[in-house]
C-alpha positions, 0 to 999 in steps of 0.5 A: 882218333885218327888211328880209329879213322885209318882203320876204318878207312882201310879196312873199307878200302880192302871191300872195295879192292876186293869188288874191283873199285877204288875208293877216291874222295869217298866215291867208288871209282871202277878199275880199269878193263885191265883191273884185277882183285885180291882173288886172281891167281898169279903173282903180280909185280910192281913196275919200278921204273917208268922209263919209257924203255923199260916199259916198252920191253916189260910189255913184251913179257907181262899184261896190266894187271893194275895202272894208276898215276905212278902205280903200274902193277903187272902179271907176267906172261912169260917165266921170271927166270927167263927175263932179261936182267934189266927186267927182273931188276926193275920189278919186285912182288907185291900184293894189292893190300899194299896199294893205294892211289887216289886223292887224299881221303881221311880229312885229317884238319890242320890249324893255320899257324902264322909263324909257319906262313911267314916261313913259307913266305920265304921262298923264292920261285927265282931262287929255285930257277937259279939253283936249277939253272947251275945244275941243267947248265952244267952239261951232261949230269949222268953219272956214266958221264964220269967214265967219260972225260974229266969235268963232265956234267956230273962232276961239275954239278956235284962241285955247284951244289957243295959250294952252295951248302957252304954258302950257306954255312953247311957243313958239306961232306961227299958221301963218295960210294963208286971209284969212276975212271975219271971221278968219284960218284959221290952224294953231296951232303950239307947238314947243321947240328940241332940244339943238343947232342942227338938231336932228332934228325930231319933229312931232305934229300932229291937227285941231282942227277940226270939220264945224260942228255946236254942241258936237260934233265931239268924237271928230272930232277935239277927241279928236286935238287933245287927244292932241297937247296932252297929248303936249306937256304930258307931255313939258314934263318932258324935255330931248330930243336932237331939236326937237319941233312940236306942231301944231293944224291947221285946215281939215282937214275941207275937204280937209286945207287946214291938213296943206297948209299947215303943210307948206308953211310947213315947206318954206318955212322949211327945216325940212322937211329936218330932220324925222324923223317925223311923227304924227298923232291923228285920231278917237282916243276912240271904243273897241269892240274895242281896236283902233288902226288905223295908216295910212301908205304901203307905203314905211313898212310897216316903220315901221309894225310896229316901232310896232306892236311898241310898242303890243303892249309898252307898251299894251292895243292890238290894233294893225292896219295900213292902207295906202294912207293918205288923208284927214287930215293925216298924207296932206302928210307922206308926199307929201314923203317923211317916215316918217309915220302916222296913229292912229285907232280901228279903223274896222270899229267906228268912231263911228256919230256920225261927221260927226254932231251926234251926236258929243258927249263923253258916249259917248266912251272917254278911257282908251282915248284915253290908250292911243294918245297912249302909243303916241305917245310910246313912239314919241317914246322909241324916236326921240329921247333923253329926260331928264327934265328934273330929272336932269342929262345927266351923271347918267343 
């Protein structure tokens, strides 16, 4: 049945592409002045970065063709070839069939569960401050800063976030991919097994890196790295059908080096096979409208609404859905075929302090963090099946 509705959906949704619109909440919207369709000749690319300078520069060489929330879509003005490198890097050809962004559409129900509330009712705002706080506080947490001096930011960030997982009985493992002149550039990975050997793997990953700036970087992403250490220590307190890795990835601000190599590792290892979903939490405590974004590709739209089915029940979210997906660490896992999104805060009212010194803890919304890492978990719950872990199996 909901196959039969996406099908429909989209097929309705490629009309309206067509005739310059999009569809949103059932209500055609006009694309902007700039807005293209399927028929305009020229390739276009997809803008994969945000940062404020790479956009500065990419609009020295191409016109919008396309911009909604995080989507910006570009044709270019001057030859590929002649681009500068750090241009040609940050793009990537796509077709306007590939794209959706509007708030969630398909109606997709889902049935409130009590035990899953009482997980949800596990997780702490303060928690989530306090595990960010370590991070911002660490220093500088660009992974350049390794080249620099011995305990710089990064290193001591990466140090923080594996004696959490200890903590919280993890097996940790540093997924080290980059020889730095003064440090290794490393992801830190916490897992648990399942009930069996080959158990199902659900992984969580956010970045715990920063572009550099002294005890900033706090919504980017000290807030997505938290939601996965909350995440972790949330669900310590259940026994689970499937295996679980919680992943502090680097090097994400230097085009997802981190994202590439945890999967990599993952591939290497044979666990790539056995994973069965992958979240990510990047930018997720910046609040003005209530809005989550949902990024993925258009092979896991369905996948996409039945999470968004999640936050309508069991959180304060406005959730909205965008694809295609680029720029953080969910971007690996789709490439290799895995059901994957990134949640992120609307990017219509994004953070101004985004890529900014100005990027400090102070302003941030921690209630409105708390909401997407419940999402998150409702997900986990709807994935795999939990116990806590005072309760016998046999009792439930």
């Amino acid at each position: 049945m909901i196959l039969t509705m996406y099908t429909r959906y989209a097929s309705a949704a490629l009309l309206l592409f067509m005739s310059g619109q999009v569809f949103s909440a059932g209500v055609p919207i006009p694309l902007p002045a700039s807005g293209i369709t399927l028929t305009s000749s020229g390739e276009l690319y997809l803008a994969r970065s945000q940062d404020p300078g790479f956009l500065e520069t990419l609009a020295k060489f191409s016109v919008v063709a396309y911009k909604r929330g995080r989507t910006l879509i570009v044709r270019l003005t001057s030859d590929y070839a002649s681009l500068p490198a750090d241009i040609k890097s940050g793009l990537r050809i796509v077709t306007m069939d590939e794209v959706y962004n509007a708030p969630a559409g398909f109606k997709v129900s889902e049935a409130s569960r009590p035990e899953v509330r009482a997980l949800l009712a596990k997780v702490s705002g303060v928690q989530l401050k306090n595990y960010a706080e370590t991070l911002v506080y660490a220093g500088k947490r660009s992974a350049a800063q390794l080249d620099l001096k011995n305990g710089s930011g990064n290193k001591l960030a990466m140090d923080a976030v594996a004696g959490f997982f200890k903590g919280l009985g993890l097996k940790v493992e540093r997924n080290c991919y980059k020889v730095r002149k003064f440090d290794k550039e490393c992801n830190i990975i916490g897992s648990r097994a399942g009930a069996s050997p080959g158990s199902r793997i659900i992984l969580v990953i956010g970045h715990m890196d920063s572009v550099g700036y002294e005890n900033a970087g706090a919504d980017d992403n000290a807030s997505g790295a938290a939601g996965v250490l909350e995440m972790a220590r949330v669900l310590a307190g259940y026994n689970s059908d499937h295996a679980f890795v919680f992943v502090a990835a680097n090097g994400e601000e230097n085009g997802i080096i981190g994202g590439y190599a945890c999967a990599e590792e993952l591939r290497k290892n044979g666990l790539m096979s056995r994973l069965a979903w992958v979240i990510n939490m990047d930018m997720i405590s910046w609040n003005k409208d209530g809005v989550v974004e949902l990024e993925t590709n258009k092979e896991y739209l369905e996948h996409a609404e039945w999470v968004s089915a999640l936050a309508t029940t069991y959180t304060t979210l406005k959730p909205h859905i965008a694809t295609p997906a680029w720029g953080s660490d969910h971007v690996p896992f789709l490439e290799a075929g895995i059901p994957t999104y990134l949640s992120i805060e609307h990017w219509e009212a994004h953070n101004p302090c985004y890529h900014k010194a100005c990027d400090t803890l102070d302003v941030l919304s921690w209630g409105y963090a708390s909401e997407i890492v419940k999402l998150n978990l409702a997900v986990v719950a709807g994935k795999a099946g939990l116990t806590p872990i005072d309760i016998k199996l046999g009792e439930r």
